[in-house]
SETI-922165 format. One record per residue (C-alpha): residue in three letters; chain; x, y, z. Coordinates in steps of 0.25 Angstrom, whole numbers. Example, Ala and Ser with C-alpha at 12.3 -4.5 7.8 and 13.67 -1.06 7.14 Angstrom:
SETI-922165
<site resn="Ala" chain="A" X="49" Y="-18" Z="31"/>
<site resn="Ser" chain="A" X="55" Y="-4" Z="29"/>
This chain:
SETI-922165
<site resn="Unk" chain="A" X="403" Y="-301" Z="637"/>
<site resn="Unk" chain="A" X="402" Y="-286" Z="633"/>
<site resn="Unk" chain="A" X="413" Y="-276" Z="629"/>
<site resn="Unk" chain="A" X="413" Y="-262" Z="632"/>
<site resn="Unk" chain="A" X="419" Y="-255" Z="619"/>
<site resn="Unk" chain="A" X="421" Y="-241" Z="624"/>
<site resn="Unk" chain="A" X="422" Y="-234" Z="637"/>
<site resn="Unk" chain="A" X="430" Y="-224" Z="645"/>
<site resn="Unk" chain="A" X="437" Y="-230" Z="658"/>
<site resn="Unk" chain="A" X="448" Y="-221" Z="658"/>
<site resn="Unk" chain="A" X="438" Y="-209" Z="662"/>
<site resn="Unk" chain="A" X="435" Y="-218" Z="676"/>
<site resn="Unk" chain="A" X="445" Y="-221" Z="687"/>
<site resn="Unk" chain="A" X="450" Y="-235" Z="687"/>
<site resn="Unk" chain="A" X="440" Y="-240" Z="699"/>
<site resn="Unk" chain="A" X="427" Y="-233" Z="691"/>
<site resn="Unk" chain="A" X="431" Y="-241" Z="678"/>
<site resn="Unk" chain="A" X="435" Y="-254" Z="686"/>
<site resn="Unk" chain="A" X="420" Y="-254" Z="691"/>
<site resn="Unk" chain="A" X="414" Y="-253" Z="679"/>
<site resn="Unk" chain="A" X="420" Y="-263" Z="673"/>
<site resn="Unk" chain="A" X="417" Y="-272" Z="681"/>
<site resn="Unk" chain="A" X="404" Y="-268" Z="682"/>
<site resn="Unk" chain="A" X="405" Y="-270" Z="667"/>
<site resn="Unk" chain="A" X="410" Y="-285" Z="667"/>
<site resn="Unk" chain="A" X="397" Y="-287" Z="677"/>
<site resn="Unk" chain="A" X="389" Y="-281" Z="666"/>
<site resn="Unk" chain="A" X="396" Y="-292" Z="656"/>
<site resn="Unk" chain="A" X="404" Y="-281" Z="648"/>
<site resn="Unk" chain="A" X="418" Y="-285" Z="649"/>
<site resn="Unk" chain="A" X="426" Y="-279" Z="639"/>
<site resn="Unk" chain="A" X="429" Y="-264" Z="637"/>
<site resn="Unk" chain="A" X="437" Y="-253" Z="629"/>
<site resn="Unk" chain="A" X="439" Y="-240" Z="637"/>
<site resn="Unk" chain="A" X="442" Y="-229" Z="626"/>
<site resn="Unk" chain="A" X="453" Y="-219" Z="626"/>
<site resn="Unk" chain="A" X="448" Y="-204" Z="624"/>
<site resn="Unk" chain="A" X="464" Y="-197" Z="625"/>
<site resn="Unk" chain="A" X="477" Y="-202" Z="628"/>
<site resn="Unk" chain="A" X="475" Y="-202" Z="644"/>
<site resn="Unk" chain="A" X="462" Y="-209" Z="643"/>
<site resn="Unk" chain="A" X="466" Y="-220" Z="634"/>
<site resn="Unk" chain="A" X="480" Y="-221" Z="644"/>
<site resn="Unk" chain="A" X="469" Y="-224" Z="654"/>
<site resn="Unk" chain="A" X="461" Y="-232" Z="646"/>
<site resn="Unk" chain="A" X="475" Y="-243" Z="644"/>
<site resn="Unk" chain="A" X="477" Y="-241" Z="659"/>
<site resn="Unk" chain="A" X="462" Y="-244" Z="662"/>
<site resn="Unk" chain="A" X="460" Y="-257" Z="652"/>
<site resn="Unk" chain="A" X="474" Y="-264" Z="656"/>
<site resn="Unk" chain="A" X="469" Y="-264" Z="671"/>
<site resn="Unk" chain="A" X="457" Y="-270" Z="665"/>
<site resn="Unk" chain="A" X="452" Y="-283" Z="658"/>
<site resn="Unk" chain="A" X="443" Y="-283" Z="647"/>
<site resn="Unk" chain="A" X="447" Y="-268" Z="644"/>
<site resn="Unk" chain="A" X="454" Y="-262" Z="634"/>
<site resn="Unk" chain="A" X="457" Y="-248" Z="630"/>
<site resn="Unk" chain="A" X="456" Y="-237" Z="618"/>
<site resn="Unk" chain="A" X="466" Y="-227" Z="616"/>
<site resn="Unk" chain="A" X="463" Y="-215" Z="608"/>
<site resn="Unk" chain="A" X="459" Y="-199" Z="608"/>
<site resn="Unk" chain="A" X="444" Y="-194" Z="608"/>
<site resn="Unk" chain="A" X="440" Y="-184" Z="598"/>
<site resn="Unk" chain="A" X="435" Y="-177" Z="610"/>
<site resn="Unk" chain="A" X="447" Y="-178" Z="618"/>
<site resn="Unk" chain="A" X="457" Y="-170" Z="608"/>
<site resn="Unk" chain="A" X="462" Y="-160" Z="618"/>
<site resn="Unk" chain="A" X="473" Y="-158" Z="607"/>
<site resn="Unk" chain="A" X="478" Y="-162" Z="595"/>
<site resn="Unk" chain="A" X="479" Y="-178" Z="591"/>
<site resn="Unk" chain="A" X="490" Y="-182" Z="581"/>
<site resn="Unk" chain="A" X="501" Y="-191" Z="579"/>
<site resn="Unk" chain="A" X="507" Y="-190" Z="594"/>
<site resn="Unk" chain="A" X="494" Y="-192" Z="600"/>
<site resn="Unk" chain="A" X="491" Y="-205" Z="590"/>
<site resn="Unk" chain="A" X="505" Y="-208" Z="596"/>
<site resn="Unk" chain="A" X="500" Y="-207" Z="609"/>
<site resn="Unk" chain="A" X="489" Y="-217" Z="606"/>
<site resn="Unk" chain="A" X="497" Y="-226" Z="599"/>
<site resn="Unk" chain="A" X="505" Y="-228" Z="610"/>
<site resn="Unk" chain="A" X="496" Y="-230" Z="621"/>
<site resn="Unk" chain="A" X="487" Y="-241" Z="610"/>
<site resn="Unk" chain="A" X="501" Y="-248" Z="611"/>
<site resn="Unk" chain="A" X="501" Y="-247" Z="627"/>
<site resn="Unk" chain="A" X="492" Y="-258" Z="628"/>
<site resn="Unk" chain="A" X="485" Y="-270" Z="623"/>
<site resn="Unk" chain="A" X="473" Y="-265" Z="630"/>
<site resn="Unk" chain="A" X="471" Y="-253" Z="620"/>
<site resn="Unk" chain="A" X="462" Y="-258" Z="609"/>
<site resn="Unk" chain="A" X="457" Y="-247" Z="601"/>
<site resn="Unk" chain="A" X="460" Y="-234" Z="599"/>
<site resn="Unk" chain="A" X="451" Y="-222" Z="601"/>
<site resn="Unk" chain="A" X="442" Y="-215" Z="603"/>
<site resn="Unk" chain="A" X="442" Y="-207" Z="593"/>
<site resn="Unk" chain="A" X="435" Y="-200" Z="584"/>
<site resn="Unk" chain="A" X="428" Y="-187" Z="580"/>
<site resn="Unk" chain="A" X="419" Y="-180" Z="589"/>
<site resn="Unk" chain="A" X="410" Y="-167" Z="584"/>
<site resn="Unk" chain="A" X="402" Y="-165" Z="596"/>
<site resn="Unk" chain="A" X="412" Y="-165" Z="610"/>
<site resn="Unk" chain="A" X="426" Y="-164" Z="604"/>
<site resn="Unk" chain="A" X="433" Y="-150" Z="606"/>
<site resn="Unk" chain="A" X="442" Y="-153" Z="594"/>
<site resn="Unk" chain="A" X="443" Y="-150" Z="581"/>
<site resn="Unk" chain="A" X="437" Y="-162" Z="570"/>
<site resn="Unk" chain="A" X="453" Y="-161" Z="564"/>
<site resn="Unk" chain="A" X="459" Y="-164" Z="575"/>
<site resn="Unk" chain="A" X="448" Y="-177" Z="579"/>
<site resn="Unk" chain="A" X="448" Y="-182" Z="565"/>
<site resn="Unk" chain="A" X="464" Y="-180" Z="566"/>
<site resn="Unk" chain="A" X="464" Y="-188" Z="579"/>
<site resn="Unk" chain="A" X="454" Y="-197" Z="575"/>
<site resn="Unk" chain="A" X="462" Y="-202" Z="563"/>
<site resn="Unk" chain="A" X="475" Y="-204" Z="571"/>
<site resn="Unk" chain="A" X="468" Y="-212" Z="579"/>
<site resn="Unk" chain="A" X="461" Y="-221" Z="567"/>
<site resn="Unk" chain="A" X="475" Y="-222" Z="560"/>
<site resn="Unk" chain="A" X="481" Y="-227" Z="576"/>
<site resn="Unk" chain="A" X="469" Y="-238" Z="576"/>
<site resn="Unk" chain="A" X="471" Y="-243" Z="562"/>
<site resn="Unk" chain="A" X="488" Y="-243" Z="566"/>
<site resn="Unk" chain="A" X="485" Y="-251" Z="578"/>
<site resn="Unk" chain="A" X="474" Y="-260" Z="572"/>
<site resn="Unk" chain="A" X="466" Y="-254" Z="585"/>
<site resn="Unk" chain="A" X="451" Y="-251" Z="582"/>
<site resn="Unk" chain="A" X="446" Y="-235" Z="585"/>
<site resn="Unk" chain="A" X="435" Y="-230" Z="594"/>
<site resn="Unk" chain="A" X="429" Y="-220" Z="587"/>
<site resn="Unk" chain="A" X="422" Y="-207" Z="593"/>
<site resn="Unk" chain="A" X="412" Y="-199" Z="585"/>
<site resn="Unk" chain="A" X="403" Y="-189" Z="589"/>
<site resn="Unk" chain="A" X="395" Y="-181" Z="581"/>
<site resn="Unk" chain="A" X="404" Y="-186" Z="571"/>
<site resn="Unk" chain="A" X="400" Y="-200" Z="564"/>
<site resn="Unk" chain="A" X="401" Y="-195" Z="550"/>
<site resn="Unk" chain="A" X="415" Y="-188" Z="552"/>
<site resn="Unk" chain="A" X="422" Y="-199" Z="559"/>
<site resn="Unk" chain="A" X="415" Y="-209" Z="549"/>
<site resn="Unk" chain="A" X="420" Y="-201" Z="537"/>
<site resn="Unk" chain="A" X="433" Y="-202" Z="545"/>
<site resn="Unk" chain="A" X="435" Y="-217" Z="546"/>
<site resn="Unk" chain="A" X="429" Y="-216" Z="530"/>
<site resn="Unk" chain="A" X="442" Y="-207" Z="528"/>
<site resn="Unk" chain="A" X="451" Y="-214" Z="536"/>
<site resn="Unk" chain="A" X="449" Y="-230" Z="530"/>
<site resn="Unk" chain="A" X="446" Y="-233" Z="544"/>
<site resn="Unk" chain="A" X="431" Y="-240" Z="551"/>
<site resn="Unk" chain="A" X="434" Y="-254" Z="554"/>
<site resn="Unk" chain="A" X="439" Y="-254" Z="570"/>
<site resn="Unk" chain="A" X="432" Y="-242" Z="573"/>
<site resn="Unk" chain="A" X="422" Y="-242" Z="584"/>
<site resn="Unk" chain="A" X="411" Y="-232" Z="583"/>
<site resn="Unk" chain="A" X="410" Y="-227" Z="597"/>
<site resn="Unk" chain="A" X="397" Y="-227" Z="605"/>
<site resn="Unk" chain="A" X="388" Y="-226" Z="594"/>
<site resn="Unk" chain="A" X="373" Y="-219" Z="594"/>
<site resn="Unk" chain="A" X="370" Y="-217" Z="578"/>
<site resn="Unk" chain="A" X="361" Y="-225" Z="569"/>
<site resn="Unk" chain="A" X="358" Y="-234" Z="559"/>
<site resn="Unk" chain="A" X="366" Y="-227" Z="549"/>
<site resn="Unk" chain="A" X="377" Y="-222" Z="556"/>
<site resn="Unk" chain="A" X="380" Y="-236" Z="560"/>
<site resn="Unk" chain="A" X="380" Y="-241" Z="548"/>
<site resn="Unk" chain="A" X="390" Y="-230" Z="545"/>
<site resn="Unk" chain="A" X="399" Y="-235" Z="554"/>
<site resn="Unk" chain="A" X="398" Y="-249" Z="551"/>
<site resn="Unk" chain="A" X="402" Y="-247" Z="535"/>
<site resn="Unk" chain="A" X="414" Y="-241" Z="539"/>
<site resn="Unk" chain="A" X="418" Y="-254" Z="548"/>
<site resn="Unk" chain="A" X="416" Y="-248" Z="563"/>
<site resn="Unk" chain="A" X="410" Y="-254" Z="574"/>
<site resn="Unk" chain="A" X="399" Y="-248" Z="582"/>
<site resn="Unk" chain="A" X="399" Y="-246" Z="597"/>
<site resn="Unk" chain="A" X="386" Y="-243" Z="605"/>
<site resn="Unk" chain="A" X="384" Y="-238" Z="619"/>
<site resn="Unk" chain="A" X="372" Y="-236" Z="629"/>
<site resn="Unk" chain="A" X="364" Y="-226" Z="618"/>
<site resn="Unk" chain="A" X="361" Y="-239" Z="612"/>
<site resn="Unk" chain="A" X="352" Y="-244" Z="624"/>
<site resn="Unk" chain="A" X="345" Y="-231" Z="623"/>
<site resn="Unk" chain="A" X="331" Y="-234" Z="614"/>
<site resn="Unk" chain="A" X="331" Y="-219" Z="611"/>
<site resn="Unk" chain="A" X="343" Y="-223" Z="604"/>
<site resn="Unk" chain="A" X="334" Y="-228" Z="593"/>
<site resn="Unk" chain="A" X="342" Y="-224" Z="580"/>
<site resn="Unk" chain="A" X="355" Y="-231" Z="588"/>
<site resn="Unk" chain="A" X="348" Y="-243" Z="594"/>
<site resn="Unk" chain="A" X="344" Y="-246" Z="576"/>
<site resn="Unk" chain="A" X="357" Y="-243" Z="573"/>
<site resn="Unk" chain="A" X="362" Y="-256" Z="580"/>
<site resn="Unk" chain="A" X="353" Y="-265" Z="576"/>
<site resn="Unk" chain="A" X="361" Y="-263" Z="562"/>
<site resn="Unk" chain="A" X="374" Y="-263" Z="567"/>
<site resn="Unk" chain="A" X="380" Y="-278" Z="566"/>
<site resn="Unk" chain="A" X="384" Y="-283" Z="580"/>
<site resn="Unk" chain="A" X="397" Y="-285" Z="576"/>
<site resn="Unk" chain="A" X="400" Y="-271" Z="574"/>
<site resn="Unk" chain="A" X="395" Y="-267" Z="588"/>
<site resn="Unk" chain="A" X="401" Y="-263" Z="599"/>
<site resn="Unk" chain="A" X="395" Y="-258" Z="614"/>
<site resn="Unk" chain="A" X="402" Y="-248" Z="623"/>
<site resn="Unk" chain="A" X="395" Y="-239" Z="634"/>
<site resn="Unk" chain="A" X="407" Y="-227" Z="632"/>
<site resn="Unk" chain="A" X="408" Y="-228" Z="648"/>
<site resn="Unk" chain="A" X="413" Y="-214" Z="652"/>
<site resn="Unk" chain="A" X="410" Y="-204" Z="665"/>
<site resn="Unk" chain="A" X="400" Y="-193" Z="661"/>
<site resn="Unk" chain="A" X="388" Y="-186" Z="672"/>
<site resn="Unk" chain="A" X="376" Y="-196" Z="672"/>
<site resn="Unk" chain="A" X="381" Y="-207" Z="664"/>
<site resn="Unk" chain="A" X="383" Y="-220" Z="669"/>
<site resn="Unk" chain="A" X="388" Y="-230" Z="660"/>
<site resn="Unk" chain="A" X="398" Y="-239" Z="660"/>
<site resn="Unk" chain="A" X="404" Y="-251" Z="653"/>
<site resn="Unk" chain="A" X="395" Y="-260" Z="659"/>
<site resn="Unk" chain="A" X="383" Y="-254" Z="652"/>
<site resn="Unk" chain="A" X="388" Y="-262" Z="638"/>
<site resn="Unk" chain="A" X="379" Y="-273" Z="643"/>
<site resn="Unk" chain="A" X="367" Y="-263" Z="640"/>
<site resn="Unk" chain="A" X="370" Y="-259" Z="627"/>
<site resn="Unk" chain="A" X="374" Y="-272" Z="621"/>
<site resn="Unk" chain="A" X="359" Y="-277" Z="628"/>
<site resn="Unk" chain="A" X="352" Y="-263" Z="619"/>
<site resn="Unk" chain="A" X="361" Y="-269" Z="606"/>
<site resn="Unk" chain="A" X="356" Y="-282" Z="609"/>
<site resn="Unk" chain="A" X="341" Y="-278" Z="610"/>
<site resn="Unk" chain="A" X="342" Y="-268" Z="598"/>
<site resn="Unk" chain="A" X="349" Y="-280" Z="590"/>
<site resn="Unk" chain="A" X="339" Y="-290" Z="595"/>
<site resn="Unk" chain="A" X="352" Y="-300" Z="599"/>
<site resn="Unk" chain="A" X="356" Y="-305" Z="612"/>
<site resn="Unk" chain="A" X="364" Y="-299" Z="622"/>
<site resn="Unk" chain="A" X="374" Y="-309" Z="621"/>
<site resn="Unk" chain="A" X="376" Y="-307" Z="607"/>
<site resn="Unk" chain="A" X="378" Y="-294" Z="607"/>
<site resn="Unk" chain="A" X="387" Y="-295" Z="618"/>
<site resn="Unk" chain="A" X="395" Y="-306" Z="611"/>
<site resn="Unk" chain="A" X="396" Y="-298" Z="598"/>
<site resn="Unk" chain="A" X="401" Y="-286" Z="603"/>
<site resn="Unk" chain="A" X="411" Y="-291" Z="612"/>
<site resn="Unk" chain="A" X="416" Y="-296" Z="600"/>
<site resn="Unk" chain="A" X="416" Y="-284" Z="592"/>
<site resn="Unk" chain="A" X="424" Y="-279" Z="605"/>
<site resn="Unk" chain="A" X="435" Y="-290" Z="602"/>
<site resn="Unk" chain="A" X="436" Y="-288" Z="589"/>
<site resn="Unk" chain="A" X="438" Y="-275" Z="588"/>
<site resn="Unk" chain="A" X="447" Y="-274" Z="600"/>
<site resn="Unk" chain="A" X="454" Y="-285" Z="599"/>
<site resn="Unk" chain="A" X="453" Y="-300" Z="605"/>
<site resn="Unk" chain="A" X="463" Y="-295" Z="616"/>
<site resn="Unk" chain="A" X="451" Y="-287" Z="622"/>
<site resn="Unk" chain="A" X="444" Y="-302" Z="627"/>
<site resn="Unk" chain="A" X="458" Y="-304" Z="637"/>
<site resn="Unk" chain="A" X="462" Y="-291" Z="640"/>
């Protein structure tokens, strides 16, 4: 069994995102976290995981999705909706974009620490976004007290930067870039990162001549198996596990 930890079903019609999760429990991959990017998309992602076993749901506001200001009415917002629902297990994702956001790096670092201070208040673990911003965002969590529960979204760095990571507690999660061998300095840097601080997710979401889909987990936890030299099964095992503990044991039945 395999657990996809971050995709985006809420940007698909109901139908689109029933296919591919079945296709996904074909492929072995039977658990899954469909992320919230702004108050309407983590509205559907709830809608989406309660009409859907093995799914479960993220609430938060992207760095690059602050149309707006983010204070306390919109952590009040999220709040509620993370009540709504058993289904919601994490909040995010959030975090600090230098690259795509149109926003100001006040107003991200402000909505990214309202949304660290709802995580540690709901005993939730947060889905952190960086982009062109590893060393502000870990500066941040330095700042802020805060590393264990947070899961580093789709991660492409090296060596170093993993280990980065890793001492301020965080967990790693790696997508399709890792099945890539021109990936080298990526592909190294798992082969350091302990299994049980790994997580795999394919970031499923429409763009122009991408393909993937929730079902592709099974490829990247066969690259992390080969680059780790251990069996699939193992890696498999491990990072489901990873997925349970992180999200709670409630995601096995739900």
């Amino acid at each position: 069994m395999l657990a996809d930890s971050h995709l985006h079903l809420d940007r698909y019609t109901r139908e689109e995102a029933s296919a591919m999760l079945q296709r996904a429990g074909q492929a072995g991959v039977t658990r899954w976290l469909t992320v919230g990017v702004d108050l309407v998309s983590s509205e559907r992602a709830i809608s989406l995981a309660q009409h859907h076993a093995g799914l479960t749901a993220s609430v938060g506001w992207h760095p690059a999705w602050l149309a707006s200001g983010f204070g306390e009415d919109e952590q009040s917002q999220l709040r509620a909706l993370a009540r709504s629902s058993p289904k919601v297990v994490a909040i995010g994702e959030a975090g600090i974009d230098l690259l795509e956001a149109q926003t100001s790096l006040e107003l991200q670092q402000q909505a990214f620490l309202l949304q660290l201070h709802l995580a540690r208040e709901m005993n939730l673990p947060l889905i952190l976004h960086q982009q062109a911003a590893e060393r502000a965002c870990q500066e941040f969590l330095q700042q802020a007290g805060i590393g264990s529960g947070v899961v580093v979204h789709y991660f492409v760095g090296n060596r170093a930067s993993a280990r980065r990571w890793l001492d301020l507690g965080c967990f790693l999660s790696v997508g399709k870039p890792v099945t890539r061998p021109q990936q080298a300095a990526l592909r190294e840097a798992i082969v350091a990162v302990p299994l049980d601080r790994l997580l795999l997710e394919t970031d499923t979401y429409p763009l122009s001549g991408r393909t993937t889909e929730p079902a592709d987990v099974l490829q990247v936890a066969s690259a992390v198996a080969a680059i780790k030299h251990l069996l699939l099964e193992r890696v498999a095992e491990q990072t489901t596990a990873n997925f349970y503990r992180l999200f709670g044991s409630k995601v096995c039945c739900s």
